[in-house]
Each structure stands twice: as C-alpha cells, then as structure tokens.
C-alpha positions as CSV (number, residue, x, y, z in Angstrom):
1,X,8.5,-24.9,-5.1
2,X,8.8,-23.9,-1.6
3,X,6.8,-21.4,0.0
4,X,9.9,-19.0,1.0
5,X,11.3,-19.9,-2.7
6,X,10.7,-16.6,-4.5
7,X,11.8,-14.6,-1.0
8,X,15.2,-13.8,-2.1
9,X,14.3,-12.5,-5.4
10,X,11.2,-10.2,-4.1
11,X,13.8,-8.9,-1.5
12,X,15.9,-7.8,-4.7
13,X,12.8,-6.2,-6.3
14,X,11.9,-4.1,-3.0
15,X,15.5,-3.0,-2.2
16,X,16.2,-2.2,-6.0
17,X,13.1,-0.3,-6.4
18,X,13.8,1.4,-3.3
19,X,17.3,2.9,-4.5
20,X,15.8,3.8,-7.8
21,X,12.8,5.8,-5.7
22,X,15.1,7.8,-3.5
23,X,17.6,8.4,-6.5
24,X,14.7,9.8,-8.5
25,X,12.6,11.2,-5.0
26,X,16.4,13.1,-4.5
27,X,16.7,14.4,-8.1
28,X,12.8,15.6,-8.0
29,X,13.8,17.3,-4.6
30,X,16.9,19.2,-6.1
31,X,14.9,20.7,-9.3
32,X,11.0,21.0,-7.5
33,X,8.7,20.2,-4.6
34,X,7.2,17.1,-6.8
35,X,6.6,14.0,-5.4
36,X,7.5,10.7,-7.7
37,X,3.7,10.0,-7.9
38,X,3.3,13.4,-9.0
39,X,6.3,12.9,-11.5
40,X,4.6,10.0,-12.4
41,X,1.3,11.6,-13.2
42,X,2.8,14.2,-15.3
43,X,4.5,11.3,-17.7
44,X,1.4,9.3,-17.7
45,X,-0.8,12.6,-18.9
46,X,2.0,13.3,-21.3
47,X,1.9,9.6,-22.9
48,X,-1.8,10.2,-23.4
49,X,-1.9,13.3,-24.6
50,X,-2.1,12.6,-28.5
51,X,-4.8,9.3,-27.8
52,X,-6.8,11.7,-25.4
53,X,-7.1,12.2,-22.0
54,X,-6.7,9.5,-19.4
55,X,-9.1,8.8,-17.5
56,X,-8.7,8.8,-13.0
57,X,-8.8,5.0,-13.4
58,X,-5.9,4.8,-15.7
59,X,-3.9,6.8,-13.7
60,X,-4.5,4.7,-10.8
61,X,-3.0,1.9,-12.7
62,X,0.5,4.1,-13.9
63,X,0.8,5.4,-10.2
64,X,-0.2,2.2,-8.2
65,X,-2.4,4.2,-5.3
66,X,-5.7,4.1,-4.8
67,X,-8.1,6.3,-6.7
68,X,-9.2,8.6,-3.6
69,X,-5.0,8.8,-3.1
70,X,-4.9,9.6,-7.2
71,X,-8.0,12.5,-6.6
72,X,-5.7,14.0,-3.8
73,X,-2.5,14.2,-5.9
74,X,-4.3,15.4,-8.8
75,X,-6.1,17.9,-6.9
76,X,-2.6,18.9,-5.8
77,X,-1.5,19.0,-9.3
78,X,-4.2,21.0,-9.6
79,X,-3.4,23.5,-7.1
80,X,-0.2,24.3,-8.7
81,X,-1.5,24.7,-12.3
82,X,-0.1,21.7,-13.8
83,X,-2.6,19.8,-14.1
84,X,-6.0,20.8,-15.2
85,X,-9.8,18.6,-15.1
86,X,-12.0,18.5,-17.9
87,X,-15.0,16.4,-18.9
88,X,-14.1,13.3,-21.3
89,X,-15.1,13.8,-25.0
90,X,-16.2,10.0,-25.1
91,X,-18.4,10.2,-21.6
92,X,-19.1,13.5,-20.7
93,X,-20.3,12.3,-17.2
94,X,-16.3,11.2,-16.2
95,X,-13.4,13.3,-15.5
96,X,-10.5,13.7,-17.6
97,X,-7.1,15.1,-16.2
98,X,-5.0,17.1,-18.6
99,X,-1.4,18.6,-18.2
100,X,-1.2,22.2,-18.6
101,X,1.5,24.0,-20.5
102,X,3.0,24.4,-17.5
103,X,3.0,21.2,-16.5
104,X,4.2,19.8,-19.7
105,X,7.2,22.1,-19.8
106,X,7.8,20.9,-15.9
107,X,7.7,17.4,-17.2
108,X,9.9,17.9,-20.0
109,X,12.7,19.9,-17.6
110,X,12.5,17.0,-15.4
111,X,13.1,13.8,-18.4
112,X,17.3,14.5,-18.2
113,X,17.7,14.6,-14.9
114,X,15.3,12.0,-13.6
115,X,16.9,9.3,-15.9
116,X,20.4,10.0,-15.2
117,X,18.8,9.1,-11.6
118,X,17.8,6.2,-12.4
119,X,21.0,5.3,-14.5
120,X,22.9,6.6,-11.2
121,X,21.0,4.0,-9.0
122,X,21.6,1.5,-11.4
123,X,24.9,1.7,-11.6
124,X,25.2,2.2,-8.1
125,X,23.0,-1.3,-7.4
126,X,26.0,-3.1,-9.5
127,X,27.5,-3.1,-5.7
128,X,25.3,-5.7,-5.0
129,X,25.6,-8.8,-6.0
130,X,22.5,-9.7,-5.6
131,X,20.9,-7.2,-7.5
132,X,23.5,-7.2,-10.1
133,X,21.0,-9.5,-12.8
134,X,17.6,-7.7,-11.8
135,X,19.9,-4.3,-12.6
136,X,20.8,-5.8,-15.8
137,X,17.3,-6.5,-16.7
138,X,16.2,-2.9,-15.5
139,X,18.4,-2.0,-18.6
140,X,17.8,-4.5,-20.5
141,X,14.0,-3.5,-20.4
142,X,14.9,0.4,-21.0
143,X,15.0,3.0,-18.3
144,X,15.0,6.1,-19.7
145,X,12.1,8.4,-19.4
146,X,9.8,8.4,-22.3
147,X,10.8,11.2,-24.8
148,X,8.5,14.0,-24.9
C-alpha cells in the first residue's frame, strides 16, 4: 500500500470523532460544568465499580491522557465531591479512585442525554458521504452509554 493510502479514512475518524466530541462536549455544557474526560471518568469508575476500584493506570487507558493529565482531572473530580481516593484492597501502597454518590447520581443524570448526543451526531454525520460507512459502523458497534 501506499504511504498516503489510509489518509482518507483517518481523515473520517478525526472529523467524525470530532462531531461526536462537540455533540457530547455541548450536551455536558447544557446540564454541568463537566468536561468529556471528566464524563468519561465517571463511566469508567461506574463500570468498575462491582470488580473494584480502578486503578490511575486504567483510567489513563479509558480517557487517553497521560497519567499526570488523569491526576489533575481526578483531583478536579475530587474537588467537587464526585470522585473520592482510597487505597487499593489488593496493594495498599496504590491509589484507587472511587465515585461518590454524588458522582454516580451525576453520571447516571447524564447517560440519556449524552447518548442522544451521540445519536444526534450520528445522524447528523449521514450528511457526509464520506463518513456515511464509519457512522454506520459507530452503530453497528453500539453507542449508547453503558447502563448504569
């Protein structure tokens, strides 16, 4: 294959991603002062909540930032009493975030209206012919927010 082969289709993936940010970024904006990273963090301590606390590292992974960028937002999270640190049970040397009720009710207000967002965008992206398959596959794959 040619180098610029795989150029047309990573332009799809950045400008589809980017609808579906600013869809979800305007939805967060209209209901809280959340961030999608923050959103983000909030689903990925609510999926581990019955396996145990995540640890940072994990959360680096679900929010793609670096881990001093994923200490910040947490400490943000923090801040606002949705998020709270504790030691692991399995290493009590590393620490655990953990959403607090508050943050889990937050999370839970948000699910509706940040996958109609994303459905929005979706549907929206169907303009464009050249995102009309990777849209496809988005739904294909499943875009709702995980239940809670």
């Amino acid at each position: 294959m040619s180098p610029g082969a795989f150029e047309p289709g990573r332009q799809a993936v950045v400008a589809l991603h980017g609808r579906l940010e600013a869809a979800v970024r305007t939805a967060l904006r209209e209901r809280c002062a959340l961030s999608v990273h923050e959103f983000t963090v909030l689903l990925a301590l609510l999926r581990h909540e019955h396996g145990g606390a995540p640890r940072m590292q994990q959360l680096v992974d679900a929010v793609a930032l670096s881990p001093s960028a994923v200490a910040r937002l947490v400490g943000r999270l923090e801040e606002r009493e949705l998020v709270t640190r504790t030691h692991c049970a399995v290493d009590r040397r590393a620490v655990c975030p953990a959403l607090t009720p508050a943050g889990r009710a937050l999370a839970g207000q948000l699910r509706v209206p940040v996958s109609e967002a994303i459905r929005q965008g979706l549907s929206e992206a169907g303009c464009r012919p050249d995102l009309v398959p990777l849209a496809r596959a988005v739904r294909r794959v499943g875009v709702s927010v995980p239940a809670l």
